[in-house]
DRENDO-1510 file (C-alpha; in Angstrom, 1 decimal, always signed):
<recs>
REC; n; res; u; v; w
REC; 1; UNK; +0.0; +0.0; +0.0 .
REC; 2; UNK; +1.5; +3.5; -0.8 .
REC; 3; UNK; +2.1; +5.4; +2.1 .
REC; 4; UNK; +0.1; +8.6; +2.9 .
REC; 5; UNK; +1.9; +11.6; +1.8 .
REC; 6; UNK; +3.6; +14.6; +3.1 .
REC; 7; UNK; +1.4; +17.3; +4.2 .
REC; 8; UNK; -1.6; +15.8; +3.8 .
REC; 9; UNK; -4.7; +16.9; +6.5 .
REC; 10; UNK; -4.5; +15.0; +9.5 .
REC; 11; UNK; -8.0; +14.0; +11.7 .
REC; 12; UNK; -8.4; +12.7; +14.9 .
REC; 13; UNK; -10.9; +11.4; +16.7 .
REC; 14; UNK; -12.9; +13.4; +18.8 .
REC; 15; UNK; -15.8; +11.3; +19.8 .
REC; 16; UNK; -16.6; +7.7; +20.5 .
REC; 17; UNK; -19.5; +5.2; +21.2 .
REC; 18; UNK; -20.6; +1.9; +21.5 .
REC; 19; UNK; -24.2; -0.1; +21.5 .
REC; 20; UNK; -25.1; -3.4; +22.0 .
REC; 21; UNK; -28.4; -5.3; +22.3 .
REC; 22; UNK; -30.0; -5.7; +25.3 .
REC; 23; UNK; -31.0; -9.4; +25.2 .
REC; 24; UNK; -27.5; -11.1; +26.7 .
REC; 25; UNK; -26.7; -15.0; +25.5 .
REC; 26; UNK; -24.3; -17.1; +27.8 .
REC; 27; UNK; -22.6; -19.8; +27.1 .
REC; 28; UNK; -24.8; -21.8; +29.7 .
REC; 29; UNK; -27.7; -20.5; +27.9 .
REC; 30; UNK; -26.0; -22.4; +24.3 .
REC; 31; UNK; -25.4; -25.5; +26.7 .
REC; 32; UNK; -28.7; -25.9; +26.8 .
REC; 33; UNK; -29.7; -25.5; +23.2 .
REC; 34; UNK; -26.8; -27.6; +21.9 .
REC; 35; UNK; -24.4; -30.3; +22.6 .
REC; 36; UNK; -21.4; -27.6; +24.3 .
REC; 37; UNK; -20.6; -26.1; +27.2 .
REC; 38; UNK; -19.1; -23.3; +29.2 .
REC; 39; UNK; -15.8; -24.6; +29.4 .
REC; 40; UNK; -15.3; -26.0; +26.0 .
REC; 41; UNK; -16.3; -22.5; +24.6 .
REC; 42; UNK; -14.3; -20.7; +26.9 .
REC; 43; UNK; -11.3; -22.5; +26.2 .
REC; 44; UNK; -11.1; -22.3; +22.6 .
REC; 45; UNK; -12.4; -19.0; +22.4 .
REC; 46; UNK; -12.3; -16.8; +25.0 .
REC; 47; UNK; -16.0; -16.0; +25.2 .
REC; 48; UNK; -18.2; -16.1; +28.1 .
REC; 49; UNK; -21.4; -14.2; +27.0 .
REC; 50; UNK; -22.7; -12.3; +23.9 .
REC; 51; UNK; -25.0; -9.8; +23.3 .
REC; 52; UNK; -28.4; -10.6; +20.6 .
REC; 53; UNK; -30.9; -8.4; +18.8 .
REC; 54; UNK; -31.5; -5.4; +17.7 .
REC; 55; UNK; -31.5; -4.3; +14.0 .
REC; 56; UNK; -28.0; -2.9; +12.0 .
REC; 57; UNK; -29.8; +0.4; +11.7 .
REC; 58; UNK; -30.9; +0.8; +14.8 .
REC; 59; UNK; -27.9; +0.1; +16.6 .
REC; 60; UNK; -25.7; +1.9; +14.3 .
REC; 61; UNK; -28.3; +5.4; +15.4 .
REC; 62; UNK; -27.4; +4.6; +18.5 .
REC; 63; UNK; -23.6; +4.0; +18.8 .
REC; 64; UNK; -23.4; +7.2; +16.3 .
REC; 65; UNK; -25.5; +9.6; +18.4 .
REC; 66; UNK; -23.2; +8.5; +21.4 .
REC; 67; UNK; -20.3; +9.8; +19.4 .
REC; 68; UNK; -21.5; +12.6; +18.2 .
REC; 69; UNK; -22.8; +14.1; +21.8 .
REC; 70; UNK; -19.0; +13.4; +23.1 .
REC; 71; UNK; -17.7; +14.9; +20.4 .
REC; 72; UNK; -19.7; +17.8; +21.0 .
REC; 73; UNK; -21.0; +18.7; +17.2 .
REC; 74; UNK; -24.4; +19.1; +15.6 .
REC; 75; UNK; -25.2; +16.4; +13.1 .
REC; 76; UNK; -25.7; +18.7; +10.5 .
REC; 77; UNK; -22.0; +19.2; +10.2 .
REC; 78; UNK; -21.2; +15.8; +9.1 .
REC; 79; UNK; -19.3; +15.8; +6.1 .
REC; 80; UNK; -20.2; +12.4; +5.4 .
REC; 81; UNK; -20.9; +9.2; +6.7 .
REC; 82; UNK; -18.9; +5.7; +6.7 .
REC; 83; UNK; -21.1; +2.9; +7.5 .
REC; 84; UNK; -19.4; -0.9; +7.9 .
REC; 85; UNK; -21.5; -3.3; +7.7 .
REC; 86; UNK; -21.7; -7.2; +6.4 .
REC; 87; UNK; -25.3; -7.3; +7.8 .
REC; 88; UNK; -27.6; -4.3; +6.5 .
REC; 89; UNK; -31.1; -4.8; +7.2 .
REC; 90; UNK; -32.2; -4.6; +3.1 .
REC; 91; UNK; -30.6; -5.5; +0.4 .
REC; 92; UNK; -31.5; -2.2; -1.2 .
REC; 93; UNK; -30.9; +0.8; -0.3 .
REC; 94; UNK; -27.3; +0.6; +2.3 .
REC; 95; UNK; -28.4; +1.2; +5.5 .
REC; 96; UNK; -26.1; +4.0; +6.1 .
REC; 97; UNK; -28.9; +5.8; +4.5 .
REC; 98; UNK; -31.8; +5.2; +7.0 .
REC; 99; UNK; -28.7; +5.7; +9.5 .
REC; 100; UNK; -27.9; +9.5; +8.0 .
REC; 101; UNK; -31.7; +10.1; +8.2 .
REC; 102; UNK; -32.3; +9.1; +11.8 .
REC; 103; UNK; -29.3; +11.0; +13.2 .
REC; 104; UNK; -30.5; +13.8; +11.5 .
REC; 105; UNK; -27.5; +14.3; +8.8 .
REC; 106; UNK; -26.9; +16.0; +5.1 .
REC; 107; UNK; -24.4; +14.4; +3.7 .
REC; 108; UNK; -23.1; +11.7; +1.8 .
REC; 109; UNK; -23.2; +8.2; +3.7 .
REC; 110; UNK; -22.6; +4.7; +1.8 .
REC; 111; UNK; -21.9; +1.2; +3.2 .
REC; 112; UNK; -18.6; -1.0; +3.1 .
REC; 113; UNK; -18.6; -4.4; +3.6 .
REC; 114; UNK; -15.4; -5.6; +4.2 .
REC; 115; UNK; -16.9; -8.4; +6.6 .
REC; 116; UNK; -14.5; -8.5; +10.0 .
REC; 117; UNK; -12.0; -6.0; +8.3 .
REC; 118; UNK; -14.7; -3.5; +7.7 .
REC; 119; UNK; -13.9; -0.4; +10.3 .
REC; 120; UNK; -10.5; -0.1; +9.4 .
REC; 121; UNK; -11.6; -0.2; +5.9 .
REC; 122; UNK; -13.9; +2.7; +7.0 .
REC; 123; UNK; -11.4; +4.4; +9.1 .
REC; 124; UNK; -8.8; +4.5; +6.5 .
REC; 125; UNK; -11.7; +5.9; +3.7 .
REC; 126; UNK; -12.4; +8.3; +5.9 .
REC; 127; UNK; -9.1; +9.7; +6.5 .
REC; 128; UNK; -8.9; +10.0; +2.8 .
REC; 129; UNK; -11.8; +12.0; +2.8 .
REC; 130; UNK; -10.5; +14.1; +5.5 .
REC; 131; UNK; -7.4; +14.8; +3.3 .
REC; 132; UNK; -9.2; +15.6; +0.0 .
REC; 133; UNK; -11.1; +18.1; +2.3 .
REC; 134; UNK; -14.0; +17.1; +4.2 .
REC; 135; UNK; -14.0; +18.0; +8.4 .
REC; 136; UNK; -16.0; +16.1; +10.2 .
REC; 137; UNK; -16.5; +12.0; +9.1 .
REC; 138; UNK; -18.8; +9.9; +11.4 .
REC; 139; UNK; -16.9; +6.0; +10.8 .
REC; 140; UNK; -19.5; +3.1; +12.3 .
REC; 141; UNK; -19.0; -0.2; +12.4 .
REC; 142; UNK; -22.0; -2.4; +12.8 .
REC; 143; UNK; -23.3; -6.0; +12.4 .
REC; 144; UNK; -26.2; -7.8; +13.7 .
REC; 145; UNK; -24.9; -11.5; +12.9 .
REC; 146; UNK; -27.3; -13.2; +14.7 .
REC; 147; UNK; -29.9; -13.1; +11.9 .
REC; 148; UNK; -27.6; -15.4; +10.1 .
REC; 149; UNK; -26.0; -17.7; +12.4 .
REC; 150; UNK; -27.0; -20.8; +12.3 .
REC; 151; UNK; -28.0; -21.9; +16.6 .
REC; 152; UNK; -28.1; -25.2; +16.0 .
REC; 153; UNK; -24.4; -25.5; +14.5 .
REC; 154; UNK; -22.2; -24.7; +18.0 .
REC; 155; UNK; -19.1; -24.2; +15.3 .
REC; 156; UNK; -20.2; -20.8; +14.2 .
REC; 157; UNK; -23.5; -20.2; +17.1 .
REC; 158; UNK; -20.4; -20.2; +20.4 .
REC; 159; UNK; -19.0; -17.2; +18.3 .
REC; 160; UNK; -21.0; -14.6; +16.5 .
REC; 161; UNK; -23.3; -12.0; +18.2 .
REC; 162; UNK; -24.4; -7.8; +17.3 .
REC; 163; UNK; -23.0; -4.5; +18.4 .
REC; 164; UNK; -22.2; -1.5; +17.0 .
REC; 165; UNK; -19.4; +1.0; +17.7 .
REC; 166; UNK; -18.3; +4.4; +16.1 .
REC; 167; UNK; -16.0; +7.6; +16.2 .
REC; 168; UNK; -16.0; +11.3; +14.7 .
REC; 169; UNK; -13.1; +12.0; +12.7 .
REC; 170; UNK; -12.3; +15.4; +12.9 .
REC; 171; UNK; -9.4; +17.5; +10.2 .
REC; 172; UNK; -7.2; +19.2; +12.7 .
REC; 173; UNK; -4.1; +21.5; +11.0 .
REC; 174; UNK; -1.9; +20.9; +14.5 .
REC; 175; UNK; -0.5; +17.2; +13.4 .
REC; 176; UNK; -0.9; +16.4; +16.7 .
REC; 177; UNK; -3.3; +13.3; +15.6 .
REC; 178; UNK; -2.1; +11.5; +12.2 .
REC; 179; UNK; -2.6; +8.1; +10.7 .
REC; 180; UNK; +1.1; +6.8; +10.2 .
REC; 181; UNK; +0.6; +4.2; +8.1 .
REC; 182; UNK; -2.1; +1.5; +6.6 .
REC; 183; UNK; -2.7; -1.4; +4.8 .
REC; 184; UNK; -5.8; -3.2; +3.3 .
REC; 185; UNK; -5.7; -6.7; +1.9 .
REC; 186; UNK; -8.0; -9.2; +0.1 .
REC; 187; UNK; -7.2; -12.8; -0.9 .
REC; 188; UNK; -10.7; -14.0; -2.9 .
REC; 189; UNK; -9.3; -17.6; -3.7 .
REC; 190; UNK; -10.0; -18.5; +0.5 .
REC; 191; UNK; -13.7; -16.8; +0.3 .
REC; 192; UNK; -15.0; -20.0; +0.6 .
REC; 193; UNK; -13.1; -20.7; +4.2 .
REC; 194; UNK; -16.2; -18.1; +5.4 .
REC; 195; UNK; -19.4; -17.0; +4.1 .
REC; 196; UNK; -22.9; -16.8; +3.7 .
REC; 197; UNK; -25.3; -17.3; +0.9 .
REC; 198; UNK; -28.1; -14.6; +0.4 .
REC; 199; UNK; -31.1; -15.9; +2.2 .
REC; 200; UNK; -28.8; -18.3; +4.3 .
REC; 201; UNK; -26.5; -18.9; +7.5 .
REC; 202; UNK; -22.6; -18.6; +7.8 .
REC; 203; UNK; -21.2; -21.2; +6.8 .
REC; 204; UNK; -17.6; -21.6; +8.2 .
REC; 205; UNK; -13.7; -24.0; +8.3 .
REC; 206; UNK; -12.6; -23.3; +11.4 .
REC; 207; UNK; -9.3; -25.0; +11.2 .
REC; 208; UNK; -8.7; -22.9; +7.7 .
REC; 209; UNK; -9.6; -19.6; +8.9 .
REC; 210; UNK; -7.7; -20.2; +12.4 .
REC; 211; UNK; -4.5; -21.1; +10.4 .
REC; 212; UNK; -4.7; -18.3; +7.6 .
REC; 213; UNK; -6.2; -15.6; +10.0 .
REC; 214; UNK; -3.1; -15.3; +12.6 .
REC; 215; UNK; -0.6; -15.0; +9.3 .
REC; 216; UNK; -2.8; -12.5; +7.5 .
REC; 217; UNK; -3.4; -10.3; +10.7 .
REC; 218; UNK; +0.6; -10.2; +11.3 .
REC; 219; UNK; +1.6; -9.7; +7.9 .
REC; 220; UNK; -1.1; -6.6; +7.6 .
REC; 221; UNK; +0.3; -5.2; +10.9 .
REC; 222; UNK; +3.8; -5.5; +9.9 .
REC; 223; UNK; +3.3; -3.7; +7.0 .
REC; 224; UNK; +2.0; -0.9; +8.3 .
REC; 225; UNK; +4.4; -0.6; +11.0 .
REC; 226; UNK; +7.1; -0.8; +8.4 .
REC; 227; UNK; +4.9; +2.0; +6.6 .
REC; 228; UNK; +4.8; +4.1; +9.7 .
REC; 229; UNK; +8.8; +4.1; +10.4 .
REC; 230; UNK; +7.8; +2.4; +14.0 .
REC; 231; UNK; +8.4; -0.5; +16.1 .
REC; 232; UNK; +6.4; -3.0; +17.7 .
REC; 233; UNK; +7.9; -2.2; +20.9 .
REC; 234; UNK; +6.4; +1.3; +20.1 .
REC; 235; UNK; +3.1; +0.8; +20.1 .
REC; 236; UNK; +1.5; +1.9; +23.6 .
REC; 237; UNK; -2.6; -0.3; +22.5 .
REC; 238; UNK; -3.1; -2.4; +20.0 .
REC; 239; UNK; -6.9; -3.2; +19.2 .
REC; 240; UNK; -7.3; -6.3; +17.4 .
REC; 241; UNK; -10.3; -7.8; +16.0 .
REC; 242; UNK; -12.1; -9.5; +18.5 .
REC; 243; UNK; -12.8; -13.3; +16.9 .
REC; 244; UNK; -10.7; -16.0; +19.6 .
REC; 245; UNK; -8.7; -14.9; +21.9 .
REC; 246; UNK; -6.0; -17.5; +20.7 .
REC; 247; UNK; -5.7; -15.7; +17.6 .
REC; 248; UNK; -5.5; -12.4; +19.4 .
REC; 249; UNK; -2.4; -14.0; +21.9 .
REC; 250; UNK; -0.7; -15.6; +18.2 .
REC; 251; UNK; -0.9; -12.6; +16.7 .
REC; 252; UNK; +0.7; -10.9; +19.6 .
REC; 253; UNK; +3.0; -13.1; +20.1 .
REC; 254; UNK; +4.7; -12.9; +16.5 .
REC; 255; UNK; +4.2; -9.0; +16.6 .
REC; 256; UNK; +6.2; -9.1; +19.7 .
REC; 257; UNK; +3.5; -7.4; +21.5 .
REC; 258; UNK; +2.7; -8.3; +25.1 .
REC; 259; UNK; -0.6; -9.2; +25.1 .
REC; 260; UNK; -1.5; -6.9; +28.1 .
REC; 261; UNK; -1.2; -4.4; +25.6 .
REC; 262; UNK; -4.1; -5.1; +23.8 .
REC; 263; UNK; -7.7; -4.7; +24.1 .
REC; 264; UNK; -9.8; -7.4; +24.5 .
REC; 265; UNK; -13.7; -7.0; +24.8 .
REC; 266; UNK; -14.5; -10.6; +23.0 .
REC; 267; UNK; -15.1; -12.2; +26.8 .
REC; 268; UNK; -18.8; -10.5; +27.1 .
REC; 269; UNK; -19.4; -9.5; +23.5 .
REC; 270; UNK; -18.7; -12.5; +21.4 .
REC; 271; UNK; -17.8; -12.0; +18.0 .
REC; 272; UNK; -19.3; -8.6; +16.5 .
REC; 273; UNK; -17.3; -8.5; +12.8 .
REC; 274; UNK; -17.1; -5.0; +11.8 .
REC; 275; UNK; -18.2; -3.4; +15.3 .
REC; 276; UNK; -15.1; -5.5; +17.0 .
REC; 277; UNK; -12.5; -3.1; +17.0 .
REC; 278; UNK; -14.4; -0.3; +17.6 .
REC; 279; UNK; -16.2; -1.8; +20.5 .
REC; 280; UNK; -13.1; -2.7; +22.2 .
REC; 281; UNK; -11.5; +0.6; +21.1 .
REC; 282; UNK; -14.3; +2.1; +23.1 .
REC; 283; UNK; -13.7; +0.2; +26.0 .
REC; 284; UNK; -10.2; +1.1; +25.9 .
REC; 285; UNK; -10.5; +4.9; +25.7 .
REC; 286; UNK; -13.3; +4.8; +28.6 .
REC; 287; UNK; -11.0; +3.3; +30.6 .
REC; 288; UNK; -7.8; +5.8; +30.2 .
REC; 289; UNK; -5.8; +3.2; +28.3 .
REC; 290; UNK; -4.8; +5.9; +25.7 .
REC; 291; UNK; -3.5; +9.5; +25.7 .
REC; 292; UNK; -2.1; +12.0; +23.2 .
REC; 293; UNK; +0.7; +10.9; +21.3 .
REC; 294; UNK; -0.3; +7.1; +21.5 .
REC; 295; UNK; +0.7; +5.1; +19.0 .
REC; 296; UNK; -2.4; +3.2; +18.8 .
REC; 297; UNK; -2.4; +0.2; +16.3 .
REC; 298; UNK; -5.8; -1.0; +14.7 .
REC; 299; UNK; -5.5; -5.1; +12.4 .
REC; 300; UNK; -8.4; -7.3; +11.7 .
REC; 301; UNK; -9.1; -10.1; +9.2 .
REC; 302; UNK; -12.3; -11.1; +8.3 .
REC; 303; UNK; -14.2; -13.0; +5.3 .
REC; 304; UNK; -12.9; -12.7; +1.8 .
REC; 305; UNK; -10.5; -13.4; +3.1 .
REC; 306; UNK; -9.8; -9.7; +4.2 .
REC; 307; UNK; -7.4; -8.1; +6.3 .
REC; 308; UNK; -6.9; -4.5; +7.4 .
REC; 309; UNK; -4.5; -2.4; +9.9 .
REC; 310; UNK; -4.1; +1.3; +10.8 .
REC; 311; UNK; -0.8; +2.8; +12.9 .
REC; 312; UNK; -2.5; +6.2; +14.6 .
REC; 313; UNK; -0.9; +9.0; +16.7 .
REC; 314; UNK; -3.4; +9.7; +19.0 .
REC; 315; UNK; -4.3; +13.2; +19.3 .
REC; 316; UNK; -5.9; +15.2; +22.1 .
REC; 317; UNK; -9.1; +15.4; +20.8 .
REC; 318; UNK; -11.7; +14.3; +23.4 .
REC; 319; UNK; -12.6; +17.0; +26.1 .
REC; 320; UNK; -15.3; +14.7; +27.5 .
REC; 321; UNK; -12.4; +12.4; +27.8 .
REC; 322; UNK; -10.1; +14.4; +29.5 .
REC; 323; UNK; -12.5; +16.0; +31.7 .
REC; 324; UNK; -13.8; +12.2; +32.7 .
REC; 325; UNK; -17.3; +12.9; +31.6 .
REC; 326; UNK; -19.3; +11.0; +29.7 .
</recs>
């Protein structure tokens, strides 16, 4: 990927939020709809609960507005909106448009589906935006995965589950906030590893994905720390897509990150594809574990099979934040 040139507007992000259904699913709750258990699901994924319901739409309103209010702006202002989705509640039109309409936006808003890998996708369009000079760039990332997960088939019901997270990007002229460097992948000869027909369930190799997805997650995140001119030993959070927490501590491990570096959420939310990362980059900020001139880095993988990573400079751009409010 080329790296993003000299003098180009830099954002940062200057509000957050996160949504999540209300209906929660335990793993004791699976155990008794299939042949499983709390401890088999914990120990190969990490999970203990998830979070079911809720439309992509409405949860997308929600983790928006929360972003919006922190960042302290009037809708209106949005220069455009980034909307990540592999689940949109119609075929036609994107559901970033019922989104824009809802939150009470003018502006341009459009859908990418990059499955798992689809904030950063958004993130890094955004950013682009910002530079070719747009201000303000609401990014969600939203999936509602439950509406085509099979609960009878423990190899994909154990993981998947909805939520929706987002931030306002913001153009700021100080450099204080930057993204260093980025990298987007696809590889469509393993698309059949994971997918889902239209009308139908995910359908999913767990051995195949678990092999590829560690390999394609470091090699993403290696190249845009190579982009960046940083280290490994740099980076103060990384925020990883939330799918198995053994893929999380591989990925780590070859990064030569300690894992108590990154943020995990995937214990009580399950995997949420596209609102992963942003729900456990919420987490993260609410609980002080970044501050200005962070390097924060971003990787995922996801269907496709895609992979996607983002090296930031955090900037000082959340007063709520700073101030401890909400």
């Amino acid at each position: 990927m080329p790296a993003p040139p000299a003098n180009i507007r830099n954002a940062i992000i200057t509000g957050w939020g996160t949504s999540q259904p209300e209906k929660i699913l335990t793993n004791h709750d699976l155990a008794e709809m299939m042949d499983t258990s709390h401890d088999w699901i914990v120990e190969r994924t990490g999970i203990h609960s998830r979070r079911v319901g809720g439309s992509t739409v409405g949860l997308s309103v929600e983790s928006g507005r929360q972003a919006l209010d922190r960042a302290g702006i009037d809708p209106k202002e949005i220069d455009a909106l980034v909307l990540a989705t592999t689940t949109p509640d119609r075929c036609v039109p994107a559901s970033s448009a019922a989104v824009q309409q809802e939150l009470g936006m003018r502006c341009g808003a459009f859908d990418v589906n990059a499955a798992c890998s689809g904030f950063v996708y958004g993130l890094v369009t955004a950013h682009g935006l910002i530079a070719m000079g747009a201000n303000k760039v609401l990014v969600i990332g939203t999936d509602t995965l439950a509406r085509i997960t099979d609960w009878s088939d423990r190899n994909t019901a154990v993981l998947f589950a909805d939520g929706s997270g987002a931030v306002v990007l913001e153009a700021t002229e100080s450099g204080e906030g930057q993204l260093l460097g980025w990298h987007l992948d696809a590889d469509g000869s393993a698309e059949r590893f994971l997918y889902a027909e239209i009308g139908g369930f995910i359908h999913m190799d767990g051995k195949e994905v678990f092999r590829r997805a560690v390999r394609i997650m470091v090699d993403s995140a290696q190249q845009s720390l190579a982009q960046a001119g940083v280290s490994a030993d740099e980076i103060s959070l990384i925020v990883p897509h939330q799918a198995n927490i053994r893929i999380i501590e591989a990925a780590c491990q070859r990064l030569g990150v300690p894992i108590e570096k990154a943020a995990t959420v995937l214990h009580n939310t399950g995997n949420t594809s596209s609102a992963s990362i942003p729900l456990a980059l919420g987490a993260a900020i609410d609980a002080n574990r970044v501050n200005p001139g962070d390097l924060v880095l971003l990787v995922g993988f996801g269907a496709g099979m895609t992979a996607a990573s983002a090296v930031l400079r955090w900037g000082d751009g959340l007063p709520h934040h700073r101030s401890g409010g909400r």
